[in-house]
TIBA-77609 format. One record per residue: x, y, z of N, C-alpha, C, CB in turn. Coordinates in pm, 1 decimal. Atoms other than C-alpha are relative to their C-alpha. Glycine has a CB too. Layout:
N
KETOR     n_east    n_north       n_up    ca_east   ca_north      ca_up     c_east    c_north       c_up    cb_east   cb_north      cb_up
KETOR          X          Y          Z          X          Y          Z          X          Y          Z          X          Y          Z
...
END
This chain:
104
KETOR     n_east    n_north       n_up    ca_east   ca_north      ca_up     c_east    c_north       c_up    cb_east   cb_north      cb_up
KETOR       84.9     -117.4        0.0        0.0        0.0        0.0       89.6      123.8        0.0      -96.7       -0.3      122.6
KETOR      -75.0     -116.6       -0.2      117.6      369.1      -79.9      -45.7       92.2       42.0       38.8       34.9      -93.9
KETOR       16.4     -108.2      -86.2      128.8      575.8      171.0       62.9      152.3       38.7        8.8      -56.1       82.3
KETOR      -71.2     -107.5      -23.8      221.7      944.4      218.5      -70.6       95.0      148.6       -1.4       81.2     -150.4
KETOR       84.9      -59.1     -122.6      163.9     1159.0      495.3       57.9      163.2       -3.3       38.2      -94.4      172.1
KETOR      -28.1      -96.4       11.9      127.3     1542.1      498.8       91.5       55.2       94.0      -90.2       46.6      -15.3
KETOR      -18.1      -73.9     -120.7      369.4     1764.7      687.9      -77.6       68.7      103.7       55.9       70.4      -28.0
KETOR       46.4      -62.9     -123.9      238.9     1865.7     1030.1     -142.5      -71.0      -31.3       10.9      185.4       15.8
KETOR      124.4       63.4      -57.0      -90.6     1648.7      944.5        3.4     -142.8        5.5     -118.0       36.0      -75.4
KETOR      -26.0      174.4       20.3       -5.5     1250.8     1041.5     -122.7      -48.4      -15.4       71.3      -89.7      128.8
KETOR      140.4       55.0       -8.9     -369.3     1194.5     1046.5      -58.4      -16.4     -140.1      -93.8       95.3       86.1
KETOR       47.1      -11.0      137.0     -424.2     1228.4      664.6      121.1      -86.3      -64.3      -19.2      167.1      -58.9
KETOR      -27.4      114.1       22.4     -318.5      909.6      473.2      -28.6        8.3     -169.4      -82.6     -100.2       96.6
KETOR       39.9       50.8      160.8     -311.0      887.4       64.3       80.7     -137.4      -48.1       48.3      132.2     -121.2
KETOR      -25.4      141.3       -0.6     -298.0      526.3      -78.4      -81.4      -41.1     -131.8      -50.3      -77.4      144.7
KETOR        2.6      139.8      101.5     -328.3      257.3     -361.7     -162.8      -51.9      -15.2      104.9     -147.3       82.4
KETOR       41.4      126.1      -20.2     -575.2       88.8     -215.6     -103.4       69.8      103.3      116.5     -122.2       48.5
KETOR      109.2      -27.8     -125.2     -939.2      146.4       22.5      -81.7      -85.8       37.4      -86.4       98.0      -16.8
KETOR      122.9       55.3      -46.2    -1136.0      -66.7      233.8      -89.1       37.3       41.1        1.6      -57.0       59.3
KETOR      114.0      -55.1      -26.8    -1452.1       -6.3      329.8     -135.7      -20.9      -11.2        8.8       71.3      -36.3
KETOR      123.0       69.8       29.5    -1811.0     -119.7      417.5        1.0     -163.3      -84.4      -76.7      109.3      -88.5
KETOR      -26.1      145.1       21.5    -1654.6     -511.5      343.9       50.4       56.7     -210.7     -197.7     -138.8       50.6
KETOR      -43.1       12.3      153.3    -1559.6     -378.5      -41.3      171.8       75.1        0.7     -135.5      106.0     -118.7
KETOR      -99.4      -92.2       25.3    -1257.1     -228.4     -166.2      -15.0      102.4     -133.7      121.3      -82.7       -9.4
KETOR      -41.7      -47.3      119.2    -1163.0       32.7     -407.2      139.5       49.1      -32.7      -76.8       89.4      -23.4
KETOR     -176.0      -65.2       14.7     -799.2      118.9     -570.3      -16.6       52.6     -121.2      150.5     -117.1       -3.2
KETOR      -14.4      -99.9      119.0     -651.3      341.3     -821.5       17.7      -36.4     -114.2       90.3       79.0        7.4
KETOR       16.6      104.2      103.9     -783.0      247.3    -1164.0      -98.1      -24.0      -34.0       37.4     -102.3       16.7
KETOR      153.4       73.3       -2.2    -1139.6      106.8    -1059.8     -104.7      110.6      -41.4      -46.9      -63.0      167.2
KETOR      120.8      -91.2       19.9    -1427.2      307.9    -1206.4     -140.1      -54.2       88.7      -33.8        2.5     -172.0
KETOR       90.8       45.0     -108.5    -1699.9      344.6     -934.3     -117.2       84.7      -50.6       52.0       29.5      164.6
KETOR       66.1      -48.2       39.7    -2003.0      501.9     -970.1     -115.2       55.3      157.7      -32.3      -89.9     -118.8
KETOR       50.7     -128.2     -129.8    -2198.7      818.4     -688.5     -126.3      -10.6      -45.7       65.6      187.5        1.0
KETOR      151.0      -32.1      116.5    -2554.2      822.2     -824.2        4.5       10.6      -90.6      -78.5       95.2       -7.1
KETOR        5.2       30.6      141.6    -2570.0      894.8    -1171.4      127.7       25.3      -93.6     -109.5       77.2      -51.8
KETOR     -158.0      -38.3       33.3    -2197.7     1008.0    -1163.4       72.1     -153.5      -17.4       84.4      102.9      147.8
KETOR     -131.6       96.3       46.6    -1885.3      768.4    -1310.8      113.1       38.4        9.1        8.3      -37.9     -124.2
KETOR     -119.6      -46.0      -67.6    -1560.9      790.4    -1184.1      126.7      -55.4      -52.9       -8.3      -30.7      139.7
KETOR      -94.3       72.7       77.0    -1211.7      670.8    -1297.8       82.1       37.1      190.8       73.3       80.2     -202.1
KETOR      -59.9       -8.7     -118.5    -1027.0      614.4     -901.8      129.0       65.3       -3.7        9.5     -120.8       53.1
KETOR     -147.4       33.1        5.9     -704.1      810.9     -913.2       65.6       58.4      140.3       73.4       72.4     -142.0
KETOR      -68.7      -26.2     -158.6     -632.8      836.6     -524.0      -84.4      -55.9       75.7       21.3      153.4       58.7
KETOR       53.5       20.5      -92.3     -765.3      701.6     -217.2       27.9       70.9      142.5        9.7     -109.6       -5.9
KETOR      -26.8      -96.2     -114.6     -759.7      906.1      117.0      -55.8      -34.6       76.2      -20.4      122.5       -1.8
KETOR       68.3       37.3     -149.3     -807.1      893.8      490.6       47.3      100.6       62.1       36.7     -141.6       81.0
KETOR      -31.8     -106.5      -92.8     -849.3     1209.0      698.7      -36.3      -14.6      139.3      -56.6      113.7      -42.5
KETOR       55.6       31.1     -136.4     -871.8     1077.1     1021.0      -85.8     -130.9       13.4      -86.7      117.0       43.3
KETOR       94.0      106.6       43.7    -1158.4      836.4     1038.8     -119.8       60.1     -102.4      -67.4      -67.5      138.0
KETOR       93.4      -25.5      106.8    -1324.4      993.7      732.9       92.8      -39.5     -107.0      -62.9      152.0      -10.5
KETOR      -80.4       79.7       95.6    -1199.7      804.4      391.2      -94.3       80.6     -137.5      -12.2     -205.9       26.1
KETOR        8.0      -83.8       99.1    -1219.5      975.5       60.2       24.8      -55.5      -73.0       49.8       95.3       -7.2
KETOR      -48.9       52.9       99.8    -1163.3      900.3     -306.2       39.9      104.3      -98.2      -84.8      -91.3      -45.6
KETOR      -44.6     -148.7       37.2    -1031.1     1144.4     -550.9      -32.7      -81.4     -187.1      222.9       72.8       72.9
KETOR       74.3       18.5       95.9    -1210.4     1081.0     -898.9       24.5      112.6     -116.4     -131.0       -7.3       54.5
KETOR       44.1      -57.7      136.7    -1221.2     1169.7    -1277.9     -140.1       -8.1      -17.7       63.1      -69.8     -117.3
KETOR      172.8       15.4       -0.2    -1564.3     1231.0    -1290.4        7.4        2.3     -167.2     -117.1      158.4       92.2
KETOR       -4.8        9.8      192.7    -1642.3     1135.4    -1656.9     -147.7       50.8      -74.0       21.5     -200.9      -62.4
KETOR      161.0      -59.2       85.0    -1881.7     1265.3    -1933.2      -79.6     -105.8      -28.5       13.8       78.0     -159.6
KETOR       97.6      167.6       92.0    -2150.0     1035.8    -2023.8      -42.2       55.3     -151.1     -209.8      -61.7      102.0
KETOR       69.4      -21.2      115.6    -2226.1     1029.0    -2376.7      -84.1      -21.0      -25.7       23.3      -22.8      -70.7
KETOR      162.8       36.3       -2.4    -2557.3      833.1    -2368.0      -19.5     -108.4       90.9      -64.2      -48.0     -146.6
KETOR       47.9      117.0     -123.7    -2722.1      575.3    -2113.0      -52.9      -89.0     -131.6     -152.5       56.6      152.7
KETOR       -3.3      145.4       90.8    -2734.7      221.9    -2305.5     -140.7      -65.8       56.2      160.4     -120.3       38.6
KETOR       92.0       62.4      -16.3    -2991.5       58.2    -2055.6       -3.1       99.9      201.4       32.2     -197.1      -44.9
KETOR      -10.6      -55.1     -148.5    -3112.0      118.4    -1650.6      132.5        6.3       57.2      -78.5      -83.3       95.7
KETOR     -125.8       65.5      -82.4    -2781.7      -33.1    -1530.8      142.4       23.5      -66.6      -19.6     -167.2       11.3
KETOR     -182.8      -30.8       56.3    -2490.5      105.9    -1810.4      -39.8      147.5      -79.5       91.3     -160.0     -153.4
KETOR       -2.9      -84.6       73.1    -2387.3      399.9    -1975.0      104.9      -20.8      -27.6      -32.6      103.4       25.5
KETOR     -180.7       -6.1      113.0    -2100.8      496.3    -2247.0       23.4      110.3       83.3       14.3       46.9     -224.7
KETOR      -75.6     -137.7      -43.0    -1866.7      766.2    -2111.4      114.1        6.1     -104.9       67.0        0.1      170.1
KETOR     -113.8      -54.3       81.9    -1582.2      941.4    -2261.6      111.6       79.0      123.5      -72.5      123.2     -130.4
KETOR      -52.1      -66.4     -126.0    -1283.5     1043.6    -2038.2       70.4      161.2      -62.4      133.9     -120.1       83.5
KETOR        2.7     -108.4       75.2    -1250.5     1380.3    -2294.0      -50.9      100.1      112.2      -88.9      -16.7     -133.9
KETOR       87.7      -66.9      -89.3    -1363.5     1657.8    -2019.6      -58.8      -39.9      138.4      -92.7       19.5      -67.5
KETOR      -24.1       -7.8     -183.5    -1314.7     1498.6    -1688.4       31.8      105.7       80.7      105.8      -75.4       47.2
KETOR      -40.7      -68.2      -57.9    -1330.4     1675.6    -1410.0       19.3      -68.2      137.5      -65.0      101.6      -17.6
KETOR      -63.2      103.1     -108.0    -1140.7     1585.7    -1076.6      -53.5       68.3      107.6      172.5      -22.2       10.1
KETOR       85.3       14.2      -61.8    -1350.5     1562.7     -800.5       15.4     -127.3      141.4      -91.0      -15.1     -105.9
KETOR       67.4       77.0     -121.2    -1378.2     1404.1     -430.9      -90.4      -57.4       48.3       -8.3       32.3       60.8
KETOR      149.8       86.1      -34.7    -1618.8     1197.1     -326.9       17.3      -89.1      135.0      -44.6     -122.1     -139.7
KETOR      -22.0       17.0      -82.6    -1672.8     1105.1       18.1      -42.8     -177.0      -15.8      -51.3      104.7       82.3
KETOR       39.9      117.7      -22.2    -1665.6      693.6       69.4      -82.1      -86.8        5.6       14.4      -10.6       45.8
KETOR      119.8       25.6      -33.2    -1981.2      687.6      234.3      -96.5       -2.7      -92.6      -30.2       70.2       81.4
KETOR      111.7      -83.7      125.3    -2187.2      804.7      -89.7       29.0     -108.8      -94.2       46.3      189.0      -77.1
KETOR      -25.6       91.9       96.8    -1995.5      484.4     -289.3     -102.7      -91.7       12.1      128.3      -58.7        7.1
KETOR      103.2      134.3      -33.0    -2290.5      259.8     -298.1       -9.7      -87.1     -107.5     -154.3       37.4       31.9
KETOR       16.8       98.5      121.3    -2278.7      120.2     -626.5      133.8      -51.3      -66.2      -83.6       72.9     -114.8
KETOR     -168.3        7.8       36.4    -1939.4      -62.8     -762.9      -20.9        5.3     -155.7       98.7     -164.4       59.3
KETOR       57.2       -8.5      164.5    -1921.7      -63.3    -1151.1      127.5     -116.2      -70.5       13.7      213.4      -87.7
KETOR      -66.1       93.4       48.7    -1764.0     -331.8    -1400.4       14.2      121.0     -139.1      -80.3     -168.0       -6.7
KETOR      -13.5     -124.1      118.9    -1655.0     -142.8    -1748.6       60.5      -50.7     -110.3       89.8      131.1       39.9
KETOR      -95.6       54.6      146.6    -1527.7     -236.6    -2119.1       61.5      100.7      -45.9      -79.5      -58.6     -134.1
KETOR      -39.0     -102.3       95.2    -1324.6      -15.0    -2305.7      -63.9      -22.9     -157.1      162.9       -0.7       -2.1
KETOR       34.1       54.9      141.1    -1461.3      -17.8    -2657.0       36.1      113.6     -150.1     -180.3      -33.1       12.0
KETOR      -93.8     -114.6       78.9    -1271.8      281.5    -2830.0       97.6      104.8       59.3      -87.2       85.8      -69.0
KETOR      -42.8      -87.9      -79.4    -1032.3      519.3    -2743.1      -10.2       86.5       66.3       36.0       24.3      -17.5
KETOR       52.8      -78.5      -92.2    -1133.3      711.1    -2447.7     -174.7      -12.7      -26.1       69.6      153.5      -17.3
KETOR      166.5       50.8      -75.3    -1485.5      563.6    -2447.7       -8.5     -120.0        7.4     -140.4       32.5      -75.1
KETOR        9.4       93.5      -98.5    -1586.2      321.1    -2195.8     -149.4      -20.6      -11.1       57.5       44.3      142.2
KETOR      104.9       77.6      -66.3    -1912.6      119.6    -2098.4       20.8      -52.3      139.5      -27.9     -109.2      -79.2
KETOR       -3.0      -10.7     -123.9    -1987.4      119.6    -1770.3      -99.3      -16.8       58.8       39.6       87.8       32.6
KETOR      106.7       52.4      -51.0    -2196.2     -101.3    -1573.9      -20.2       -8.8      141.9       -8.9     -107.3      -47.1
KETOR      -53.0        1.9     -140.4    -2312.0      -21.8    -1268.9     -107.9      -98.1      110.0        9.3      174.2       51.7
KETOR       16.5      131.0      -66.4    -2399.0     -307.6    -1014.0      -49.4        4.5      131.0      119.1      -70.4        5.0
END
């Protein structure tokens, strides 16, 4: 696990890798906030509050209830508190910089 720790704050933790509520997420995994899609590129812990640090991605169109296409063209980077992860997502690539993204 990769860990750094801020000067003068030991209590704040950035990392690889997050457990949480029996799942994990690491840097890489596209998760999904409500109708938001994410691309993971940090995990954080400020104390006992745990964070994720996200490409929030564009959607280009919703496919069915449960997937949409995105494009990572116009990400914007974005926090998202742990607690709010309720849905995990599985994803294909199927062209360059657009994804399918199913969320579960």
């Amino acid at each position: 696990m990769l860990e750094f720790c801020l000067v003068g704050n030991a209590e704040f933790v950035i990392c690889a890798l997050l457990g949480f509520q029996g799942a994990q997420v690491a840097v890489g995994d596209y998760i999904a906030r409500g109708g938001a899609v994410g691309i993971v590129r940090a995990c954080c812990a400020d104390g006992l509050d745990l964070y994720v640090v996200v490409d929030k991605l564009r959607a280009n169109r919703e496919l069915s209830a449960h997937s949409i296409e995105v494009h990572t063209a116009g990400s914007v980077r974005e926090v998202w508190p742990a607690d709010e992860l309720v849905e995990r997502a599985a994803w294909q690539r199927i062209s360059l910089g657009t994804t399918v993204v199913v969320r579960m």
